[in-house]
N, C-alpha and C positions, 0 to 999 in steps of 0.2 A: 580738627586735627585727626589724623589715621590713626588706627592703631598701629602698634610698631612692624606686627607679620603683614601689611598689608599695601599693596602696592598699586603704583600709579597703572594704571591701562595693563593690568595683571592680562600676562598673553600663561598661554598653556605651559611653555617652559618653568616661567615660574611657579605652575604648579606642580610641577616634576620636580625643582630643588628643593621645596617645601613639604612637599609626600616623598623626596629620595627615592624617585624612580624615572624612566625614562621617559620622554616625551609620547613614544609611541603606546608607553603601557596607560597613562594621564588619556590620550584619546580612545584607546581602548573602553577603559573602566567607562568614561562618561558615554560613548555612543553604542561601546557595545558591551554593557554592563557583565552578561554574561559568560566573556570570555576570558575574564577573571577572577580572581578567588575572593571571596566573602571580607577577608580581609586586606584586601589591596584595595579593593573598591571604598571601602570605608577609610582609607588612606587619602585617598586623592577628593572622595567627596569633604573630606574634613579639609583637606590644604585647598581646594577650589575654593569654600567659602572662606578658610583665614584670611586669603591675598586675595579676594574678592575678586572671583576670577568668575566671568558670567559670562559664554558663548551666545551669540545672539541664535535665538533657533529660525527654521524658515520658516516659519509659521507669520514670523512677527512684522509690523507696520516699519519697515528697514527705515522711512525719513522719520519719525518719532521717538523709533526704538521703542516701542512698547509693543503688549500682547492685548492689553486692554480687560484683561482676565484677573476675577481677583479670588484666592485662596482663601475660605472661608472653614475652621476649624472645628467641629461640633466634639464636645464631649462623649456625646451617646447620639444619635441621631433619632433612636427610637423614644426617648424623653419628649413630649408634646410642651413641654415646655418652651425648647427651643424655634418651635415654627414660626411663630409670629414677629421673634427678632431679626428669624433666615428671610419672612416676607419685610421686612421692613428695611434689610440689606438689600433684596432684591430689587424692590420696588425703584428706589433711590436708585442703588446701581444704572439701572435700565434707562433712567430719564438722563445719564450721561452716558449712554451707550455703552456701558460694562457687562461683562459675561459674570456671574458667577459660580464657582466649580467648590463643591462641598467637601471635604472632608473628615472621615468618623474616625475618633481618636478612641473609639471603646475597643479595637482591636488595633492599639496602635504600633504593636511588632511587626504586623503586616502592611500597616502604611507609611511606616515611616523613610522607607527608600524614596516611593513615591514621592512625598511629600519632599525630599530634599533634591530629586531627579528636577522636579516641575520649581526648582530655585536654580539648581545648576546649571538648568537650559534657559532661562530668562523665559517661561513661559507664563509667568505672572508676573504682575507688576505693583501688586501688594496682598497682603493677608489680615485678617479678622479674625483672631481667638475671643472664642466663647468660654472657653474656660480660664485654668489659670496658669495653665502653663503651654511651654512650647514641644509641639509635637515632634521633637528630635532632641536631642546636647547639642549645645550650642554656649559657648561663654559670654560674658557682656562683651568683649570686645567682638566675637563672630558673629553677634547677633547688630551689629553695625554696620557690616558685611552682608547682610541679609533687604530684601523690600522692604519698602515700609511696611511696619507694623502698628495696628490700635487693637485695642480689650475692649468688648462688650460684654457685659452681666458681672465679671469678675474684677479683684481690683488684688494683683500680685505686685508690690512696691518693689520687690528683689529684680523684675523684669524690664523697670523705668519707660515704660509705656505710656500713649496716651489712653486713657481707661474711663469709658463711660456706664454708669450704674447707677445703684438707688443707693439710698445710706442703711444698709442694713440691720445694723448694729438698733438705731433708734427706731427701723420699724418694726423689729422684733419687740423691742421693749414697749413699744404702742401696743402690739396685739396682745402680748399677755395683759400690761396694764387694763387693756381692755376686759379680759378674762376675769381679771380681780375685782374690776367696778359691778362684774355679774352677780359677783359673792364667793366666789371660787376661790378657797384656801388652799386646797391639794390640786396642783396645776402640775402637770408631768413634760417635755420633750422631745418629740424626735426628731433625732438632729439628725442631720449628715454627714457623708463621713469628714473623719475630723482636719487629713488636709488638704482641703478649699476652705482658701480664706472666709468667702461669705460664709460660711455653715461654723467659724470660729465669732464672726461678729453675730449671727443671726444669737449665739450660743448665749455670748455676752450681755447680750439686750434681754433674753429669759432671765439669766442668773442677776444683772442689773436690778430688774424689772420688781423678781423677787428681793431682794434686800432692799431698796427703796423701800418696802413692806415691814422690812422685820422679820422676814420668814426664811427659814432655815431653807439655805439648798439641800436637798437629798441627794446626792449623787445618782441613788438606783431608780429616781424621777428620769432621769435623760440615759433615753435610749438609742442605739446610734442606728443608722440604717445607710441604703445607699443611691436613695431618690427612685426606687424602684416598689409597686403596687405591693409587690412579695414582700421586699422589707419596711413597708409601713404595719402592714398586717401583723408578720411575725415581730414586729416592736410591740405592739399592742398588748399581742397576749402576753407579751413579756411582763408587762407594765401592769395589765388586769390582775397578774399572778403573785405580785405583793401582796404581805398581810393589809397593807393599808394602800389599796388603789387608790389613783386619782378621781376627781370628777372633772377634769380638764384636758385634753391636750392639745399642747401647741406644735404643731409640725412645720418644718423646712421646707416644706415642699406640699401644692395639689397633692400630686401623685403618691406620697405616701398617705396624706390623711386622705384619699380615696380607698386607699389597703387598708389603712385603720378603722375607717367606717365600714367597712365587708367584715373586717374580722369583731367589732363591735356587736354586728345583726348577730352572726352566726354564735357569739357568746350570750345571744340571748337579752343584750343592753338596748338599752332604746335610745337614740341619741335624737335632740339632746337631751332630753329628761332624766336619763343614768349618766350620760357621761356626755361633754361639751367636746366639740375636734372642730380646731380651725388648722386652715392651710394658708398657704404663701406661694403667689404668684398670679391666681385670678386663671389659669389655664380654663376653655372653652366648657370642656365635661364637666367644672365645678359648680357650673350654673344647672345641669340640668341630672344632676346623682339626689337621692331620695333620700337623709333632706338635704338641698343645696348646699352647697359647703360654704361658710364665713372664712373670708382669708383677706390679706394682703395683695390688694395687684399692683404689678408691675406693669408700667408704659412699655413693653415688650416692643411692642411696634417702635415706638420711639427708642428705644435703645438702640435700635439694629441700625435705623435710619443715622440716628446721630452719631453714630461710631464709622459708618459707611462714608459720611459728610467729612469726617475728622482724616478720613486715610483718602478721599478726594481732595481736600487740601494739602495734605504733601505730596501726593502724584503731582499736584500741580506747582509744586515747589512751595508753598507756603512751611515756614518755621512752624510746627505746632509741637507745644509744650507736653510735655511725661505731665502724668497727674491726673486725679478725678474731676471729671464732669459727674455731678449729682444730678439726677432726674428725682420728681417727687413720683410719692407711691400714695396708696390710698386704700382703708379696711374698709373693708364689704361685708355688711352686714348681714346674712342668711341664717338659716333655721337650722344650723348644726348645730347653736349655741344659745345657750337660756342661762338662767338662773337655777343652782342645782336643787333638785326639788329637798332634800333633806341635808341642812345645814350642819356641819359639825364644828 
């Protein structure tokens, strides 16, 4: 069933009664963005998408209708996390002859026309968010109006996507659990920031992890950062700077317990003899930083792949269902992490 603003074989007119403006101003804003104002153009690009109005561009395969290009959405692009998901979309893509075109949401005021321009002109023919949300406003009913969409790494239930991830809730509370069989009573956090979903379940499975125990959460244990080198480190000393530091932490991410082990040395701590740092996700530098870092990896590769696979079955008209595909994960045991040498 359509949503109600939204019409059969939406021609240009009707996106002129729906932005209440003229036809000629509707072909304006979308070919020659320029020649109108900031806000007219955001007028017509928002009634283009309600009445799902999609000009075919010349670029595109005119007996298929499609572009064969698919919109892939990175959170940060500079995060090494994400490579292995973007080769594993790739990879797949390519064996069915797909283009794929990157887009970095860490400056996303500046992409976001972009990003709705390469929808208005039918120059892709679906997209892959990496994170958890969509890199424009859009409602549930505009976002029906929109390619197909699937989620990799993230799992946003408000977006009814199909979404393929690990269950991160329980391998959080693995890695501490893990922490605790070491002998580690004072286990501290760095989370990330607080809204992406995963970095609330990653949250859930430490705070779980610990009560299963008996042990009191400390609030000023979790410290919040923003998956960046700089804020694992500056979490650190945050944490070291308690009257009663940890001898543990469990980080969100490689990359920040890579910051936290730099600001460890530089505090003079031996890790892991003074203090225990696991990370989450298994990223390439984890294997080879002094000492190697114990974390969580993710099938990266397989995330990307099967999320790529899930949006190649509705280009090919297959029904596929909203809702999580679970991939497993698995803790990697390295020499960040020991038994703390003096018990309290």
């Amino acid at each position: 069933m359509k949503p109600k603003n939204q019409v059969a074989n939406a021609t240009m007119k009707d996106v002129a009664v729906q932005a209440k403006v003229s036809t000629a101003t509707v072909s304006r804003a979308l070919m020659n963005p320029d020649k109108v104002s900031q806000s007219t153009r955001n007028r017509v690009e928002q009634a283009a998408i309600a009445v799902g109005y999609l000009p075919h561009s010349l670029g595109r395969n005119l007996k298929r209708n499609e572009s064969r290009t698919i919109l892939v959405i990175v959170p940060d692009i500079c995060d090494p996390f994400f490579s292995e998901i973007i080769r594993g979309i790739e990879v797949t893509a390519a064996e069915q002859g797909y283009l794929v075109l990157i887009g970095d949401c860490a400056h996303q005021n500046q992409q976001e026309k972009t990003f709705i321009n390469l929808i208005i002109t039918k120059q892709i023919d679906g997209m892959l968010l990496l994170g958890s949300r969509l890199p424009f406003d859009a409602s549930i009913e505009e976002q029906r109006n929109l390619p197909p969409m699937v989620m990799a790494n993230e799992f946003a239930p408000e977006l009814e996507l199909p979404t393929v991830h690990i269950d991160n809730l329980t391998a959080a509370f693995n890695a501490v659990h893990y922490l605790q069989n070491l002998g580690h009573q004072k286990i501290a956090c760095i989370a990330g920031p607080e809204e992406m979903p995963l970095c609330h379940y990653r949250l859930q499975g430490y705070v779980q992890a610990l009560r299963r125990t008996g042990t009191v959460v400390d609030p000023h244990y979790i410290a919040r950062g923003n998956f960046t080198y700089e804020a694992g480190a500056a979490a650190l000393a945050q944490l070291l700077a308690l009257p009663n530091p940890p001898t543990a932490v469990f980080c969100h991410s490689d990359v920040m317990a890579l910051g936290a082990l730099s600001q460890a040395k530089r505090s003079g701590l031996r890790v892991p003899e003074d203090l225990s740092i696991m990370g989450f996700d298994d990223i390439a530098l984890s294997q080879f930083c002094d000492p190697p870092l114990t974390t969580v990896a993710q099938p990266r590769f397989d995330i990307g792949r099967e999320a790529m696979l899930l949006l190649l079955d509705q280009l090919n008209g297959q029904v596929v269902n909203s809702g999580s595909r679970l991939l497993d994960c698995e803790l990697i045991e390295r020499g960040s992490t020991s038994a703390p040498v003096n018990r309290k």
